[in-house]
C-alpha positions as CSV (number, residue, x, y, z in Angstrom):
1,X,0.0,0.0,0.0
2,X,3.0,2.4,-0.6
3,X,2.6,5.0,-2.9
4,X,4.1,4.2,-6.6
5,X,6.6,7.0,-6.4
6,X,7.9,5.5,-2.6
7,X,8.6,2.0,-4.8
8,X,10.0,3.5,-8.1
9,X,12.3,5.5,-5.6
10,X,13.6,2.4,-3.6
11,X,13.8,0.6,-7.3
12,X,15.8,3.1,-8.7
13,X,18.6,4.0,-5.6
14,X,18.8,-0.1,-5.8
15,X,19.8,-0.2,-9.9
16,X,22.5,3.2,-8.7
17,X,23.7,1.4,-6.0
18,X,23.8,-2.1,-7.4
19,X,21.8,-3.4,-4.7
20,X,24.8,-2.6,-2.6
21,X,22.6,-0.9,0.0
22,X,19.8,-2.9,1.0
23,X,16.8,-0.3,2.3
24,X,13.8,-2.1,5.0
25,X,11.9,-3.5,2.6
26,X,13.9,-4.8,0.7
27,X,15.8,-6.8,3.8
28,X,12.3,-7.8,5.2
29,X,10.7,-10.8,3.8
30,X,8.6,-10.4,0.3
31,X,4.4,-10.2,1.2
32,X,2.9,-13.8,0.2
33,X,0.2,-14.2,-2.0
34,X,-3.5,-14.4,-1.0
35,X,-4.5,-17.6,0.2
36,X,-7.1,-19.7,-1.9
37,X,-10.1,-18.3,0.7
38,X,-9.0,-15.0,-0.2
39,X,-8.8,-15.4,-3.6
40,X,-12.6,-15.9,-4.1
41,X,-13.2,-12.5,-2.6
42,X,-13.2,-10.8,-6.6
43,X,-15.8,-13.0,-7.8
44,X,-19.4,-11.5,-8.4
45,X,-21.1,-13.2,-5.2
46,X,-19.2,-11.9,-2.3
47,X,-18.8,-8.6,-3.9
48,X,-22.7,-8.5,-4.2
49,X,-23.0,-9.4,-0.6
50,X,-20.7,-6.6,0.8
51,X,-22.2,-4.0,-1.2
52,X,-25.6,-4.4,-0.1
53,X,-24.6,-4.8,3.3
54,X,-22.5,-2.0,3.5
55,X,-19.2,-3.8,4.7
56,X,-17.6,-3.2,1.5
57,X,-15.9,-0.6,3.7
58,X,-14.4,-2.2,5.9
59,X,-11.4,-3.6,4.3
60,X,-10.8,0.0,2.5
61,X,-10.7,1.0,6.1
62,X,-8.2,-1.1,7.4
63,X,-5.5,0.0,4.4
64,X,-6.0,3.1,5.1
65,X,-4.9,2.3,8.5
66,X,-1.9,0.4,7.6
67,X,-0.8,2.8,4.9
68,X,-0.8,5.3,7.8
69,X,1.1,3.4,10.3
70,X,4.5,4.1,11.0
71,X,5.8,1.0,12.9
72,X,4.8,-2.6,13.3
73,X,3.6,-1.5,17.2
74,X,0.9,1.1,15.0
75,X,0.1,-1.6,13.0
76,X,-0.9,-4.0,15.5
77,X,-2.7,-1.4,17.3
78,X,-4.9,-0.7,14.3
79,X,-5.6,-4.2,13.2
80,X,-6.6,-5.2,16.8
81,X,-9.2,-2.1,16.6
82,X,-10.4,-2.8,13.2
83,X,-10.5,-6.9,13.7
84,X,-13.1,-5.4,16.9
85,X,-15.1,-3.3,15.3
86,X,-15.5,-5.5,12.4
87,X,-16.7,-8.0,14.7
88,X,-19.3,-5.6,17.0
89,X,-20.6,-4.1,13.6
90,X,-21.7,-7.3,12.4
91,X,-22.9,-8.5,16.0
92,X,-24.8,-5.1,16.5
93,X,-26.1,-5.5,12.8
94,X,-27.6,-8.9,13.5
95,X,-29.2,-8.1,16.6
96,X,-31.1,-4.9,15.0
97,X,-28.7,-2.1,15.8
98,X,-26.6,0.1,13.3
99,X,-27.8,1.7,9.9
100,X,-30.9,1.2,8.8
101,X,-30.5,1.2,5.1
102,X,-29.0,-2.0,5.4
103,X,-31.7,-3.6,6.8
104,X,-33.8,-6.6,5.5
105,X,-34.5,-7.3,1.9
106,X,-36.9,-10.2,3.1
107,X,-39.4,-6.8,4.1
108,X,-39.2,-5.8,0.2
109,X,-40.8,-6.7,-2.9
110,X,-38.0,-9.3,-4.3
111,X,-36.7,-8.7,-7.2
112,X,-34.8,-11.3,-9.0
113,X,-32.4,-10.8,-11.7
114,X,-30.8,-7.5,-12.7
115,X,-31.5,-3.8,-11.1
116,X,-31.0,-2.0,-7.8
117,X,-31.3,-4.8,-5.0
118,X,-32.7,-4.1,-1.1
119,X,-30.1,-4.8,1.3
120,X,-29.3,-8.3,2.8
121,X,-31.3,-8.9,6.7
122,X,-29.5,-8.7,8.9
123,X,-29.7,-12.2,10.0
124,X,-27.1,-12.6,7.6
125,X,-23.5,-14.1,8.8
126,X,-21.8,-13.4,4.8
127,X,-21.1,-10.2,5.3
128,X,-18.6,-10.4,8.5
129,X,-16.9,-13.9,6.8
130,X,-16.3,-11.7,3.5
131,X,-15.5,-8.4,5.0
132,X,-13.0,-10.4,7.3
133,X,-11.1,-12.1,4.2
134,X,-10.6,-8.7,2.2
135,X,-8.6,-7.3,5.6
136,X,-6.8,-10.4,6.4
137,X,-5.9,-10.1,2.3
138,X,-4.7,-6.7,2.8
139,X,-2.2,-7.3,6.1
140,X,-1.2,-10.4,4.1
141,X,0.0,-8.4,0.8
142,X,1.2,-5.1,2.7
143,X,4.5,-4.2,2.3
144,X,5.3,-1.3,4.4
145,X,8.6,0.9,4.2
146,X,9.7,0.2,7.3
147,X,9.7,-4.1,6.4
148,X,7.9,-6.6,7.9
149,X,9.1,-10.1,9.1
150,X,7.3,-13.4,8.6
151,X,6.7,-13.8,12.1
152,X,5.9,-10.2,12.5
153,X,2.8,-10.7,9.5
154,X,1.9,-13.6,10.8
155,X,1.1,-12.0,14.4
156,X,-1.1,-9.5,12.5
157,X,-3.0,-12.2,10.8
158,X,-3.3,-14.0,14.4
159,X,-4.3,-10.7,16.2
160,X,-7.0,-9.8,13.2
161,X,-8.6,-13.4,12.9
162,X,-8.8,-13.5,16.8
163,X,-10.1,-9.9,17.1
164,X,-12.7,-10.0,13.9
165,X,-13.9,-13.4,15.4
166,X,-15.2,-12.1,18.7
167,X,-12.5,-14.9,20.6
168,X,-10.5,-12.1,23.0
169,X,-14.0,-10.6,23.4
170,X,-16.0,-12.7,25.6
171,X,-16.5,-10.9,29.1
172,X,-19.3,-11.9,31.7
173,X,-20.8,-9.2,33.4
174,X,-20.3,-10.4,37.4
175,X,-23.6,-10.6,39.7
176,X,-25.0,-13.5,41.4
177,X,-27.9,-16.1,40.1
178,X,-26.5,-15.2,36.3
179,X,-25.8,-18.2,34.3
180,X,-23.2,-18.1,31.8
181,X,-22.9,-19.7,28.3
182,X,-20.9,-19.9,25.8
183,X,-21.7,-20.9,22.0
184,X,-19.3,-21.4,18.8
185,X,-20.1,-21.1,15.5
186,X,-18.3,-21.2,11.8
187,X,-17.6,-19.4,8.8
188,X,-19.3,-20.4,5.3
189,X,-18.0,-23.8,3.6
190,X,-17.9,-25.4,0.3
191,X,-17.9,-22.1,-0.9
192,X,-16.6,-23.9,-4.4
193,X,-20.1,-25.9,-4.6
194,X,-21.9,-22.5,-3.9
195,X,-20.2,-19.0,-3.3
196,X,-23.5,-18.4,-1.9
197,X,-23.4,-20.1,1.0
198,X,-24.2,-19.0,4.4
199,X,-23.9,-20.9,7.7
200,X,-26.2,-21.1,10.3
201,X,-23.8,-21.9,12.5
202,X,-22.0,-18.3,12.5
203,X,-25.8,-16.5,12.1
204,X,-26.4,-17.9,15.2
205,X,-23.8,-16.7,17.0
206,X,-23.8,-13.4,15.9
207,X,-27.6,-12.8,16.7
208,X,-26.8,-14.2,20.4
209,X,-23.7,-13.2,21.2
210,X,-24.2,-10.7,24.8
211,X,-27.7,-11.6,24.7
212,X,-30.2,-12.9,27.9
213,X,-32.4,-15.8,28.0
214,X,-34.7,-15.3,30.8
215,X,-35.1,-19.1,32.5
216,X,-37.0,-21.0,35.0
217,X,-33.8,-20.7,37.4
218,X,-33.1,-16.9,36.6
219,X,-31.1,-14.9,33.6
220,X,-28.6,-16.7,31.6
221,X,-26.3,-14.6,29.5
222,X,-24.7,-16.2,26.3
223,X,-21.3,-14.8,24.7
224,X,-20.4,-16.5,21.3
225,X,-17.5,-16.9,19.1
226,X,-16.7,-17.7,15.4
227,X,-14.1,-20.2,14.1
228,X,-12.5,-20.5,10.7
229,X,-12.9,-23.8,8.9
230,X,-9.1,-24.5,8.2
231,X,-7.7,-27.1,9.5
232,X,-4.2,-25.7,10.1
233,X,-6.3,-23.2,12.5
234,X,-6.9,-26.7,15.0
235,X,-3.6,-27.9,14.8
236,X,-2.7,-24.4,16.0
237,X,-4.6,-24.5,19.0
238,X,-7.5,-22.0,17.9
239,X,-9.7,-23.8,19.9
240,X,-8.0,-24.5,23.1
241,X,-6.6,-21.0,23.7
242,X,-10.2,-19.6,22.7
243,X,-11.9,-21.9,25.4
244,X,-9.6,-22.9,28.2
245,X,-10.0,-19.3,29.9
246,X,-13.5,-19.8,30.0
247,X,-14.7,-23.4,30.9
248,X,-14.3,-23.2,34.3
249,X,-16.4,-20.3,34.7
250,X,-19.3,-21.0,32.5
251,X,-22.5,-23.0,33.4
252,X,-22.8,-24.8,30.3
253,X,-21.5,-24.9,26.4
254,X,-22.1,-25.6,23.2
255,X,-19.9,-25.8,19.9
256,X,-22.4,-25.8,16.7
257,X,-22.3,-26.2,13.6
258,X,-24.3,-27.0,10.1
259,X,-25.1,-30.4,9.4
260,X,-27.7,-32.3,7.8
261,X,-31.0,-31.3,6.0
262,X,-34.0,-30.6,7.8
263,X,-32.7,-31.6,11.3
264,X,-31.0,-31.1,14.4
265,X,-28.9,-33.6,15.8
266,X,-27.2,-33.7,19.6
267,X,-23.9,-35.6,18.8
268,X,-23.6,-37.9,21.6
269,X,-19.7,-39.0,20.6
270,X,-17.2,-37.0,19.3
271,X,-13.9,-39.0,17.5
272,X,-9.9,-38.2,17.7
273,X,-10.0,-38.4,13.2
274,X,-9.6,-36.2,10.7
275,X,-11.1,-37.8,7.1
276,X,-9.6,-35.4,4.7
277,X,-12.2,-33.6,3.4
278,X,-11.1,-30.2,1.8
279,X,-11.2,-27.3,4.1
280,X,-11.4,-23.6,2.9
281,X,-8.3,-23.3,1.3
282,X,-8.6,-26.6,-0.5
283,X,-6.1,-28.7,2.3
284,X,-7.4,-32.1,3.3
285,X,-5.7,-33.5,6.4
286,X,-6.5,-37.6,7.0
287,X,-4.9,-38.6,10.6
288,X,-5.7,-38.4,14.0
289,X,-6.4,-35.2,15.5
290,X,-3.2,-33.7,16.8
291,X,-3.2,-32.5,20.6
292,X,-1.2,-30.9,23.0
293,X,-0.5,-34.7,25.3
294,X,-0.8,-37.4,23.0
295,X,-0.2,-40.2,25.1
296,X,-3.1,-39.9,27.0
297,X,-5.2,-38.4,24.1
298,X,-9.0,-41.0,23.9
299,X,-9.8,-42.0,21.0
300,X,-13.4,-41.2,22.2
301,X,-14.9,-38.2,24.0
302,X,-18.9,-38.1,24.7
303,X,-21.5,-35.2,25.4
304,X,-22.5,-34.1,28.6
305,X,-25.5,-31.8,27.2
306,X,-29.0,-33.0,28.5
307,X,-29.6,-34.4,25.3
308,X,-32.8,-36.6,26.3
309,X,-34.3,-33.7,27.9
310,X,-33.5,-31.3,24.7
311,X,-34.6,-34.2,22.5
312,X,-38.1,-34.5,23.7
313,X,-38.8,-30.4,24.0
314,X,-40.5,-28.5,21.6
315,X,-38.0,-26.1,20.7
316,X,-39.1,-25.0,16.8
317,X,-39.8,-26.6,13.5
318,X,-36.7,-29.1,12.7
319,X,-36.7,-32.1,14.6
320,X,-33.8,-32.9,16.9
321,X,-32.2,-36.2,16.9
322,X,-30.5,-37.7,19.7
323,X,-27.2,-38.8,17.4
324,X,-25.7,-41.7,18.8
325,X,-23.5,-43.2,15.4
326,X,-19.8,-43.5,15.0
327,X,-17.4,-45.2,12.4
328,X,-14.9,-46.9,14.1
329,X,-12.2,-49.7,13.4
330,X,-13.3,-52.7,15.9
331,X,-10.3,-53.7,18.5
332,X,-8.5,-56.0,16.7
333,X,-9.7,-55.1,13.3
334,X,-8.7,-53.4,10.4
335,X,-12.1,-52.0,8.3
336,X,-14.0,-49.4,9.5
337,X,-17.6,-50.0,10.6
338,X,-20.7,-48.1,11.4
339,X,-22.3,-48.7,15.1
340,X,-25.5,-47.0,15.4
341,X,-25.4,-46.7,18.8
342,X,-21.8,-45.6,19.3
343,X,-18.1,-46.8,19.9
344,X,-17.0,-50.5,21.3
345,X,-14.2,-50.5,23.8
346,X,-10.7,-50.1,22.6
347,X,-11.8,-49.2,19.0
348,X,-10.1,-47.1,17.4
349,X,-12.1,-43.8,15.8
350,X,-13.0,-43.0,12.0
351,X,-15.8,-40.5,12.2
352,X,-17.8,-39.3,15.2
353,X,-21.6,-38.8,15.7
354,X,-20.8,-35.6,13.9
355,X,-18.5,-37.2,10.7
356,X,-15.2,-36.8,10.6
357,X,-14.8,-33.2,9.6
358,X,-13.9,-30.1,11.4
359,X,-17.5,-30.0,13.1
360,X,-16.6,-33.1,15.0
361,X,-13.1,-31.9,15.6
362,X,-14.3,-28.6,17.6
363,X,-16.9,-31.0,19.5
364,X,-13.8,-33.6,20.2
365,X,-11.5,-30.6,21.0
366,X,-13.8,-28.6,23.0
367,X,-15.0,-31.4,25.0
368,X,-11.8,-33.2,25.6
369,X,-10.8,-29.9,27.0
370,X,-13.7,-29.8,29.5
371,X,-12.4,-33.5,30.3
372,X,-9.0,-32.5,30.9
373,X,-9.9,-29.7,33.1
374,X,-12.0,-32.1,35.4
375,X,-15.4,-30.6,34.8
376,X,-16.8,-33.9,32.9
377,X,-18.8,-34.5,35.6
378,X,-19.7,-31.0,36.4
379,X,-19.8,-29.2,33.3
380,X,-22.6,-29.9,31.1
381,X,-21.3,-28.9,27.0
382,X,-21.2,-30.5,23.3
383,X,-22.2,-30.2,19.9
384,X,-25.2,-29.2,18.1
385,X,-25.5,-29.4,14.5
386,X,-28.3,-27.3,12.5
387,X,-30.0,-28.3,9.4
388,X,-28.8,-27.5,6.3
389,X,-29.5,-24.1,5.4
390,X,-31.3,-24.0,2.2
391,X,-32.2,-21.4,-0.6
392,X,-35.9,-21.4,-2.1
393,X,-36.9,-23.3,-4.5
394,X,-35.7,-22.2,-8.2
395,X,-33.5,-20.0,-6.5
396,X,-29.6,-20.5,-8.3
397,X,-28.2,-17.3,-8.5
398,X,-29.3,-15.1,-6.3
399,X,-27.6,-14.3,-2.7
400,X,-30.7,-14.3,-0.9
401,X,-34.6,-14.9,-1.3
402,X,-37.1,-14.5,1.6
403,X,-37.1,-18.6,2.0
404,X,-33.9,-18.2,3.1
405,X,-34.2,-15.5,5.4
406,X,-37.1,-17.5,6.8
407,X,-34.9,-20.4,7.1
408,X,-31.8,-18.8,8.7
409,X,-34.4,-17.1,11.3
410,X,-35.4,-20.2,11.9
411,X,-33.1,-22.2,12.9
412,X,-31.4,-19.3,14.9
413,X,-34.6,-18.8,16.9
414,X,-34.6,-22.7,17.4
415,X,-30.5,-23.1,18.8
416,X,-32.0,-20.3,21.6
417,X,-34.4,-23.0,22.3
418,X,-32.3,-25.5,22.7
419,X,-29.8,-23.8,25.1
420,X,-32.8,-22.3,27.6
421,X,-34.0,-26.4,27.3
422,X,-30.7,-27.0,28.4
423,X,-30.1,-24.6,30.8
424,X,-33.2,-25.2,33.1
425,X,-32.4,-29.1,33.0
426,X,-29.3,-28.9,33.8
């Protein structure tokens, strides 16, 4: 983000000098490219989304930011702050607060095909996923004058995904008889199937993060955070340093994610394997989820949600499934089999309730965790997967129709449901 004449300057003392003279730039590392995720940021479909949500400013924001800073402490400083208010704008967007001229198309006449279009709801998780991959592309290509070190980016990147994802941001207020939960949801997947995609997952916890459900045993207050769907992001640790602060203190919680058409499922067992299916940059990983302890990692780790109480509620128009299925290699064995109702001992694990994909891996993760901290037996959390989230009928092109706003309202209204069901039993 240097100005032309700053780079034509540095090129041209270089060719007097003969490169004898190396200036910061030069001597820092070159910027990398944008990463596959990033990449699908210029087609037509993301750029439609930001536009009519109005968070096609924020990455224009951030660069002017960085163009401005004058040291790598100013840049930190200003992609922490942006990474934040990315995040509140799109929480305060979802639960009904900010402009209003970006409010709900699913109120207007829809219009397909070409013309003027209303703004996206504000139900709508897109805009923070595609807001948040034009800034991380910008910190990733910026070459500053004063250089920039590999480790030095990459603590940009890690203070921007963290900050933008609401994960340094969850803060109970203090006060006795307030229960505390804490919810996770993801970014958009498959996005080469459909570009379109939205998932319910990160809706959710956009339109509940900081909000109050009102129980039979008092207020309980819910704070939320998103996670990429990388898999590189796990083997870091995303999860674990997101959580552990937290578990101890809260009263219950629940990863969730998007899973299978017109259903909820409670995923009774969560298993220690990754099957390889591509993530969002288009990496596969097939091997047994890495962790911090090894030796005494289970192949196995099972849900302590109420699910037989949450099962049998009425909590909204999916049903929910008490999920009780795993793939596993029999002790002894060497094929893979399906048991319906869940692992054998010393079996070794090939897919959880919840497959074998990074869904099941945040459910393993976050409740191994729990396990490791000694709250099995105290602490009652899992993992919830949505329905699918579906366009209308017909619908192939465009980013939204009013079935799909229905749906997404839907099945947020219905995770709330679930989590006062589970509250008040446990």
């Amino acid at each position: 983000m240097n100005s032309i004449r700053v780079r034509l300057g540095v090129l041209g003392l270089a060719l007097l000098t003969g490169f004898t003279t190396p200036t910061a730039a030069s001597a820092a590392q070159a910027a990398p490219s944008p990463t596959v995720e990033e990449q699908r940021l210029g087609r037509a479909a993301p750029q439609e989304i930001l536009r009519r949500s109005g968070f096609d400013t924020a990455a224009p924001r951030l660069a002017r930011a960085l163009e401005g800073a004058r040291s790598y402490g100013e840049a930190r400083r200003a992609v922490a702050r942006e990474g934040a208010r990315l995040w509140q704008r799109a929480v305060d967007r979802a639960q009904g607060r900010g402009p209003a001229e970006y409010e709900g198309s699913e109120a207007l006449p829809w219009k397909g095909g070409g013309g003027r279009r209303a703004g996206l709801s504000r139900d709508d998780d897109r805009p923070l996923y595609w807001a948040r991959l034009g800034m991380t592309r910008d910190v990733r290509t910026w070459e500053p004058e004063f250089g920039l070190t590999d480790g030095q980016r990459a603590a940009l990147l890690d203070e921007l995904e963290r900050a933008s994802r609401g994960q340094d941001a969850i803060r109970y207020p203090h006060g006795k008889g307030l229960k505390r939960i804490l919810l996770t949801g993801f970014d958009p997947f498959t996005l080469d199937r459909d570009i379109r995609i939205s998932n319910p997952s990160g809706a959710t916890a956009l339109a509940l993060d900081g909000t109050v459900i009102e129980t039979a045993d008092g207020p309980a207050r819910i704070e939320t955070a998103v996670f990429p769907v990388r898999w590189q992001d796990f083997t870091d640790g995303t999860v674990e340093r997101t959580l552990r602060p937290h578990l101890p203190k809260v009263d219950l919680f629940t990863t969730v994610s998007q899973g299978r058409v017109g259903r909820f499922d409670i995923e009774r067992t969560n298993g220690a394997w990754r099957g390889g299916f591509g993530d969002n940059d288009t990496v596969g990983r097939t091997e047994t989820v890495p962790v911090s302890d090894p030796a005494s990692q289970p192949q196995w780790t099972t849900t302590t949600l109420p699910y037989a109480a949450i099962t049998a509620a009425q909590t909204g128009r999916f049903p929910v499934y008490d999920n009780t299925s795993v793939t596993e290699i029999p002790a002894g064995g060497t094929e893979s089999v399906v048991r319906p109702d869940g692992p054998t001992p010393g079996s070794t694990a090939r897919a959880g309730g919840g497959g074998d994909y990074l869904s099941n891996e945040i459910a393993y993760r976050a409740t191994l965790l729990r396990d490791r901290l000694g709250l099995h037996g105290t602490l009652p959390g899992g993992h919830v997967h949505t329905p699918v989230l579906q366009f209308g009928a017909g619908n192939t092109t465009e980013v939204t129709d009013p079935e799909f706003v229905r749906n997404r309202l839907d099945i947020i209204a219905q995770v709330r449901a679930i989590l006062k069901v589970a509250v008040e039993t446990s």
